[in-house]
C-alpha positions, 0 to 999 in steps of 0.5 A, a space after each residue: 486563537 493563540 498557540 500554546 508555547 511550546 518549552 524548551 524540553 518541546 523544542 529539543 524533542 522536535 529536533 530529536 526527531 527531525 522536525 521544526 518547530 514551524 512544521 509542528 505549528 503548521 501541524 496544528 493549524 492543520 488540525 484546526 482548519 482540517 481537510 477539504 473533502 474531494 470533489 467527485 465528479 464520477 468514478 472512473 469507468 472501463 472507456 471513461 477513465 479506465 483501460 481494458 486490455 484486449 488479450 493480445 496486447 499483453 503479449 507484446 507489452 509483457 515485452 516492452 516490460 522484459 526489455 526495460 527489466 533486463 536493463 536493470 530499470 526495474 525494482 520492487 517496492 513493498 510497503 510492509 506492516 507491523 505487528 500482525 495484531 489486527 490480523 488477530 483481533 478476535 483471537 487476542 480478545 478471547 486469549 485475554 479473557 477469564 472464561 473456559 473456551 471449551 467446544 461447547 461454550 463457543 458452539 452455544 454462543 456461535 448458535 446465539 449469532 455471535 460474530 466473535 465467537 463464530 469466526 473463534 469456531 471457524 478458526 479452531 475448526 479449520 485450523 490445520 487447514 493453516 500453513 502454520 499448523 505443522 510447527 504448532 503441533 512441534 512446538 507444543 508437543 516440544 512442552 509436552 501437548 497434544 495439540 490433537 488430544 486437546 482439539 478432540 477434547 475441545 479445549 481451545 484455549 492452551 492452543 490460543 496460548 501457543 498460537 498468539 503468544 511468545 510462549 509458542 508462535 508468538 503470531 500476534 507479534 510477529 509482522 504480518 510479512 514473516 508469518 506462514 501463509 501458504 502450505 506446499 508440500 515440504 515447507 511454507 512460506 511467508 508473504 515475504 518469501 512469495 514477494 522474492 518469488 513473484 519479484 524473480 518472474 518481472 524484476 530480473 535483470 540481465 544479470 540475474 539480479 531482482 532487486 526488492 525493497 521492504 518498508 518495515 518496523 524498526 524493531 522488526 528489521 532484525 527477524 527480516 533480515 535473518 528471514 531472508 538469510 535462511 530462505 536465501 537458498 531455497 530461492 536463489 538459483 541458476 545465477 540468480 541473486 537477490 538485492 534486498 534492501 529495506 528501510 523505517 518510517 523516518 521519525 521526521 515524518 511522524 505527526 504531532 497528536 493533539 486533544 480534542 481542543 487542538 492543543 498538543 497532546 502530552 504523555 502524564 511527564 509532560 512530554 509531546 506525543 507524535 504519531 506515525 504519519 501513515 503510509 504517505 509517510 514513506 513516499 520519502 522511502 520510494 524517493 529515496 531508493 533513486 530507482 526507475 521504474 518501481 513496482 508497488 504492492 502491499 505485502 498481504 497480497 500474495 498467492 501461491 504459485 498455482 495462481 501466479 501465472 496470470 498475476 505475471 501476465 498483468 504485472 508485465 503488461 502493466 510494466 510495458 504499458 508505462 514503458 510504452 507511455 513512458 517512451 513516448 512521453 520521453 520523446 515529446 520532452 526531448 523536443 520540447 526542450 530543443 524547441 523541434 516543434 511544428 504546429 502538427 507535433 504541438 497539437 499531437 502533444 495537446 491531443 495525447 495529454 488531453 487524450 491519453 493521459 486525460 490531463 486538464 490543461 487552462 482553459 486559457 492555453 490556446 490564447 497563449 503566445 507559442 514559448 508558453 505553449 510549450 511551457 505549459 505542455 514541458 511542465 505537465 510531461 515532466 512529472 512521475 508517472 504512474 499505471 494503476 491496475 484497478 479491479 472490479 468492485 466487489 465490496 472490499 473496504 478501501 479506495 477507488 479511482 475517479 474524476 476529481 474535480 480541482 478549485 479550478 474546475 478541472 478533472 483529473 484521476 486520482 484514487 479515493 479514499 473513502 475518508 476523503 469523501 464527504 458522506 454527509 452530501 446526498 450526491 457524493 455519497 451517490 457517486 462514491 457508491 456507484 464506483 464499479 472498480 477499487 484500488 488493490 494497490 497493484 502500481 507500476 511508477 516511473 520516478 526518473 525524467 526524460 534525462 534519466 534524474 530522479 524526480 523529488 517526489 515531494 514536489 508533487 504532493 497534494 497537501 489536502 488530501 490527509 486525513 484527521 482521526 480520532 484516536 485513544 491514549 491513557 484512557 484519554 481521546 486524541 487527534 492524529 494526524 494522517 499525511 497524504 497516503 502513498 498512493 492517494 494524495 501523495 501522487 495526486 500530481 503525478 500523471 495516472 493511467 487506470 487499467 483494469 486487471 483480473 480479480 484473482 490478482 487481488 488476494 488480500 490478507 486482513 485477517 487470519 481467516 482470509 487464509 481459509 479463503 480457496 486462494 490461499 490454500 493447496 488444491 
């Protein structure tokens, strides 16, 4: 089938963005052909994939990690949201209807098991359970309400108004990182602030120096900015100085949409529409930081500090096991590459890839002369590594680790998602929902080589492991176009170690009642 021609006015928007016009076309190809699912071959279990640390090695590798942080080897990376409007859906589906949301009429139809309008109830009974309530209550009373007087009255909807709405809060369009989430008892705090405070406890250097980065919308960078600029005293103290630094998504990383018969999809004037590429967009951010080792979490899971403590004690021992894998890692290339190889080291190296990193090699390798050994051996060291903490599986949507098996019919762990899976096959929905253990995003990466040079991360990207959707534009259906995601596909080719850590660690924030949930409240 032949390509719509693209015009010229098509050509220069493709520039404008960074693009060409090849990768457009390869874009659409990829639309036509679509994604291979994964192969699962099992999930990967506590002894079949997985480590489980025993209590008294997270003493001595939260010591590998404080070495490699005082060094300034270590940074913070924090892939952060847009606008928090999915956080309240609901809210904002009622806030744009034309109906009374009086008590009574929510209660009626809570009663008649209406989830919508039970978790409105929920909200509006538990809402000065949030750490935002106090500023609400000052803003409206600053118009003259009485946000007390209208709660014991049961008119809901003025609160709504100044909750979601640029006429108070304005929390729907605020980012989900500069929203209150935690109550202490003389200020709140945003998840923004408690990624500096979590960032201060592992990624203080020797000079006091924590360096963070966050990923963030571009109209949104301004409000960070001045975020920080306000909170900067309360946390900058005895000599210790923060680094922030934050990026967007690049234009060039966006996706062309197409329609449902695969021609591009165009706005009513005729010009192209492209789509963020989602967050496999940003593996251009993390290599373009040029850091060391790297820690990644997404910015809705934070605790407050009566529960950081055992948060500390797993990120250190994360940190220290990659350092401990790292070092060893190091000192087999260092050899490789001089050629100080004996038959004894040549066959601990092919037990610690095969063993420890549990990496396929051909099956062919042992026929091969000694030169490519040791090629075979060097190029399979050399590449980013990453420590993946995993939790035990208790239903949350998203991704897990398991054995996957290549064309070739080699395994190798990866993080899942689910959209990768073929759920129409009896035997792979089977093993997808035996899965004991899911993916809160909780990474330690190490992105330099053996010599200390940063890796092109782009060099190790399995590029079929992106997803199509189904999305909606002017009324009419389209197709997007997903990159392999940060920390599925676009590491696919990275060496990966799976470590179990402790639920309490995994705290996420999807919706605003998620932070009725005891783990995000005061004792």
């Amino acid at each position: 089938m032949a390509y719509e021609p693209l015009n010229d006015r098509d050509l220069r928007q493709i520039q404008e963005k960074g693009l060409t016009p090849e990768k457009v076309i390869d874009q659409i190809e990829v639309f036509r052909k679509g994604f291979p699912y994964a192969k699962l071959r099992r999930p990967c279990t506590v002894g079949d994939g997985i480590h489980l640390l025993k209590e008294e090695d997270l003493e001595s590798l939260a010591e590998h990690h404080r070495s490699s942080a005082l060094a300034g080897r270590v940074m913070k990376f924090v892939p952060a949201s847009g606008a928090a409007t999915r956080m309240f859906k609901v809210l904002l589906s009622f806030n744009t209807r034309n109906e009374i949301l009086d008590e009574e009429h929510i209660a009626a139809q809570a009663e008649n098991n209406n989830p919508d309008y039970q978790k409105l109830q929920a909200f509006v009974k538990a809402i000065k359970q949030f750490a935002f309530f106090d500023r609400l209550k000052q803003v409206m009373a600053e118009d003259g309400l009485d946000i007390e007087n209208l709660l014991s009255r049961g008119r809901y909807k003025p609160i709504l108004d100044y909750v979601l709405t640029p006429k108070g809060l304005d929390l729907a369009n605020l980012p989900k990182g500069l929203i209150p989430f935690h109550r202490y008892p003389d200020h709140a705090r945003s998840p923004f602030e408690e990624h500096l405070v979590e960032a201060a406890a592992y990624a203080q250097d020797g000079n006091g120096r924590v360096r963070i980065h966050f990923t963030v919308a571009p109209e949104h960078e301004a409000a960070f900015r001045e975020h920080f600029e306000t909170v900067r005293p309360l946390y900058e103290k005895s000599g210790m100085t923060y680094e922030v630094t934050f990026s967007a998504q690049k234009p060039s990383t966006d996706t062309l949409a197409v329609d449902l018969e695969n021609k591009p999809f165009r706005n009513p004037e005729g010009t192209l529409v492209f789509r963020p590429g989602g967050h496999g967009a940003l593996l251009q951010n993390l290599g373009d930081l040029e850091g060391d080792i790297v820690f990644i979490k997404n910015i809705d899971n934070v605790v407050p500090d009566r529960l950081k403590g055992l948060t500390y004690a797993y990120k250190k021992a994360l940190g220290g096991f990659l350092v401990t894998l790292q070092n060893k890692i190091f000192s087999y290339l260092e050899k490789l590459a001089k050629e100080e190889v004996d038959d004894r080291l040549l066959n601990e190296i092919f037990q610690f890839v095969g063993g420890q990193l549990s990496v396929p090699l051909p099956q062919d390798v042992i026929y091969r002369s000694w030169d490519e050994k040791l090629a075979v051996l060097f190029a399979q060291l050399n590449r980013p590594l990453r420590v993946c903490g995993v939790v035990r599986n208790v239903g949350e949507p998203g991704g897990g680790p398991f054995w996957v098996e290549d064309d070739e019919g080699r395994l190798s762990r990866q993080i899942v998602e689910k959209s990768q899976v073929d759920m129409e096959s009896s035997e792979q929905r089977k093993i997808w929902e035996s899965a004991t253990h899911f993916n809160p995003v909780d990474l330690v990466c190490g992105v330099r080589d053996y010599t200390g040079r940063s890796f092109s991360l782009e060099d190790y990207v399995d590029p079929n492991t992106g997803f199509i959707s189904i999305k909606s534009k002017g009324g009419k259906e389209l197709k997007a176009l997903e990159l392999p995601g940060l920390w599925n596909g676009s590491m696919a080719q990275w060496n990966t170690v799976f470590v179990e850590v402790p639920l309490i660690t995994f705290n996420p924030v999807k919706t605003v009642l998620d932070l009725l949930r005891k783990e995000h409240q005061p004792e």
